[in-house]
N, C-alpha and C positions, 0 to 999 in steps of 0.2 A: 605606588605605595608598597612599601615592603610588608607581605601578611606572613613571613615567616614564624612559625614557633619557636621563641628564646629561650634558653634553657643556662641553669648556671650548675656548674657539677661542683660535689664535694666528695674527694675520695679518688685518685688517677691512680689506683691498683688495678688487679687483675683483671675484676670484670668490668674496667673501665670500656677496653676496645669492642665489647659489643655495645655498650650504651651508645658510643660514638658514634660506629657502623648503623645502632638504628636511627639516631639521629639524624646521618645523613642521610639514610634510605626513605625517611619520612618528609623529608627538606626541610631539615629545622635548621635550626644554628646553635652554636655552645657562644656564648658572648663570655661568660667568667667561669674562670675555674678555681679550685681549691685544693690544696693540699700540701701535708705540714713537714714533707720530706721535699727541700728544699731543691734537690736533683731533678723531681719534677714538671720542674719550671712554670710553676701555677702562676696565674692571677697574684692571689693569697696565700698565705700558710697560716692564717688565719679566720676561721670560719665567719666568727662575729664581724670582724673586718669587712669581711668580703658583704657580708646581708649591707653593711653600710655604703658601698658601691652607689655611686648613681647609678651605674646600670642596672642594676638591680630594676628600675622603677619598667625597663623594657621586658624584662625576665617574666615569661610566663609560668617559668616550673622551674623547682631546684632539683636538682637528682642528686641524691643523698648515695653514695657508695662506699658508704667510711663500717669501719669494725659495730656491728650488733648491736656492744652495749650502749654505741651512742646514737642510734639509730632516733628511737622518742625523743631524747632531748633536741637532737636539731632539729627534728621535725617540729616540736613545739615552737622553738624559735620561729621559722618559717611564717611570713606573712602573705607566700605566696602558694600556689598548687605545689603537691611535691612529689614527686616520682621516688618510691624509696627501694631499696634491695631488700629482700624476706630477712630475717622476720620485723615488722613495724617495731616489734618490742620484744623482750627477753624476760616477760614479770604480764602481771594482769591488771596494772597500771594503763586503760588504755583513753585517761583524760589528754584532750588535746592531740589526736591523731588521726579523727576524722577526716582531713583533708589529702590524707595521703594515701596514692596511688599506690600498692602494693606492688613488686615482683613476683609473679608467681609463673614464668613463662611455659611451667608444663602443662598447661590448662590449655596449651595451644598448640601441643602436640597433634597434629594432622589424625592420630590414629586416636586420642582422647575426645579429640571432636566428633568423631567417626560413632565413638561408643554411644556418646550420649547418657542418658540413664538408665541406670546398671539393677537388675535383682539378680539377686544369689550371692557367689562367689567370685571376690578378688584376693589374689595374692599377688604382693608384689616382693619383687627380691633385689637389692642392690648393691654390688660388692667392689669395691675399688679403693686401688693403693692411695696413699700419701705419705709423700717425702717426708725424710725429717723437719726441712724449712717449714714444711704447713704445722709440725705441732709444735715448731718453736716460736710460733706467730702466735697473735691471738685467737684465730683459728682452735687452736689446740689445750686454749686457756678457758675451762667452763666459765670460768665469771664473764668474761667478755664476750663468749661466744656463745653460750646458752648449752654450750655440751650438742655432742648428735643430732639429739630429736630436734633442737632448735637451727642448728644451722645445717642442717640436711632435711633432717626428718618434714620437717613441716613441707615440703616440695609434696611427698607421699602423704603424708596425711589433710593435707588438701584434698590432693587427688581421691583420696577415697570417700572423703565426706562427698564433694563434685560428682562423683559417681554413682555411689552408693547412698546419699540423703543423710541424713541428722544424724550424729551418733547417738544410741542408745546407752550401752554399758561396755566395759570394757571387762573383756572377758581373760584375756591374761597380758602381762608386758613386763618386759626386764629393759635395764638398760645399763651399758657403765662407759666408757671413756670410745672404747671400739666400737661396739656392737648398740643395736635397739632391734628390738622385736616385740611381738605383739599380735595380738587378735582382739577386735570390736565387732560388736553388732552392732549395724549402723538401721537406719529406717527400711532399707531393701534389701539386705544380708548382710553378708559378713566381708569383714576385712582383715585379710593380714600383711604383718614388715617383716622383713628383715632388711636391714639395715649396717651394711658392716664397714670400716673400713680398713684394709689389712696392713699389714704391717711388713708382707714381702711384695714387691711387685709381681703382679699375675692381671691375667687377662680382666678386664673391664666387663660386669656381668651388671645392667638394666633390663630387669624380664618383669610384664604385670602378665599372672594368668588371670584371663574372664572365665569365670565356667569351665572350667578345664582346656580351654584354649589358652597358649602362651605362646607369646610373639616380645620381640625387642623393644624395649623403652627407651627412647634415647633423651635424652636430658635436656643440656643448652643449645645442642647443632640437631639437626636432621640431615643425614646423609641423603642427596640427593643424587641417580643415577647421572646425569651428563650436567650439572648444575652448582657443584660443588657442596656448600653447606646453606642450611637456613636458618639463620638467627630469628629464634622464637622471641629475641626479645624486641624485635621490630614488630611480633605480632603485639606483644603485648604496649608498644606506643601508640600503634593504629587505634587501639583500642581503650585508649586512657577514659576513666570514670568507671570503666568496668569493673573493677578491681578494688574496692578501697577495704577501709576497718573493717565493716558491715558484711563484707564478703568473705574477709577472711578469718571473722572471732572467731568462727565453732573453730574452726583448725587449731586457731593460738590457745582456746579455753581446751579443747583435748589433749595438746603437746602439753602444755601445764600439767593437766592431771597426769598425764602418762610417765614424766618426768618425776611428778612426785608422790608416786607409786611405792 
């Protein structure tokens, strides 16, 4: 009997090859794929299409890895579990999204497990270039990408709700096309961003201070000394149902507000 977990993808861009990667490393299987640039050599290049698939009916989860703003709507579609990339939504619309497993693989950063729950002070700081191609993408298009806070930010302000407990008030935040920053008091202290991303190539800076300790944040990979890299997003497969709406609103209801500031 085959107990493999089936999975159908929508979305063969960038962060497709670690979903792959964790797919195999969990032993699942990709049975349909989707995607609407034709070079890809999908299954489909049609979403709807593809949900009508017989296979489909083997399909334990869809993994949704298409542009932000369509993120809710396929998920509403979705008659099945759905694996989605951050953010579930880009608005406070969040009918019909319950079922969906969130991305949020920094939650499973080795050194964020380590922390556990935080009082006092976190500051986190994160600075790194992007090409021209990422702001001629939708990436770099607010309406599709939710601007910064929504297609970065929310990684970090996770992590500080995660750490730090409920947000209280937001004590200061700016934000515009490059940059976000900010301070919160959250239920166990205080939390601040910065958030940049530059405009010349220069060195890659992820630092969270605890308490005046400050050490490396590493984001999608963890460098490991004779091991290569660790794709967090397999931690986050192993651990499907952890993750969904319900775990990540305060984050989605704080980037809202902090956005419309």
């Amino acid at each position: 009997m085959d107990n493999k977990i089936k999975f159908a993808i929508v979305g063969l861009g960038f962060i497709y090859p670690r979903h792959e990667k964790a797919i195999e490393e969990i032993g699942g299987e990709i049975v349909l794929t989707c995607d609407i640039d034709p070079s890809k050599e999908a299954d489909y290049t049609d979403f709807d299409e593809m949900l009508k698939d017989p296979r489909m009916n083997v399909v334990d989860y869809v993994c949704i890895l298409t542009p932000n703003y369509l993120h809710a709507e396929m998920i509403r579609k979705c008659k099945k579990k759905v694996i989605c990339e951050k953010p579930l939504t880009i608005n406070t619309d969040y009918e019909g999204l319950a079922h969906a497993n969130v991305v949020l693989q920094l939650r499973y950063n080795p050194l964020v497990k380590s922390l556990g729950r935080v009082s006092g002070e976190i500051d986190i700081t994160v600075k790194t270039y992007r090409e021209q191609k990422y702001w001629d993408s939708w990436k770099g298009d607010p309406e599709r990408s939710g601007g910064i806070l929504y297609n970065m930010g929310i990684h970090y302000i996770d992590l500080l709700i995660h750490l730090l407990g409920d947000p209280v008030q937001i004590l200061e935040a700016t934000h515009d096309k490059y940059l976000a920053k900010g301070r919160v008091e959250f239920e166990r202290g205080f939390g601040s961003y910065h958030i940049e991303l530059l405009k010349e190539p220069a060195e890659v800076i992820r630092k969270i201070k605890v308490n005046g300790k400050e050490v490396d944040l590493e984001g999608a990979t963890i460098p490991l000394s004779d091991q290569g890299v660790m794709n967090l997003h397999t931690e986050v497969y192993k651990n499907l149902g952890h993750l969904k709406l319900k775990d990540t609103l305060k984050a989605l209801n704080l980037v809202h507000e902090l956005k419309n500031l």
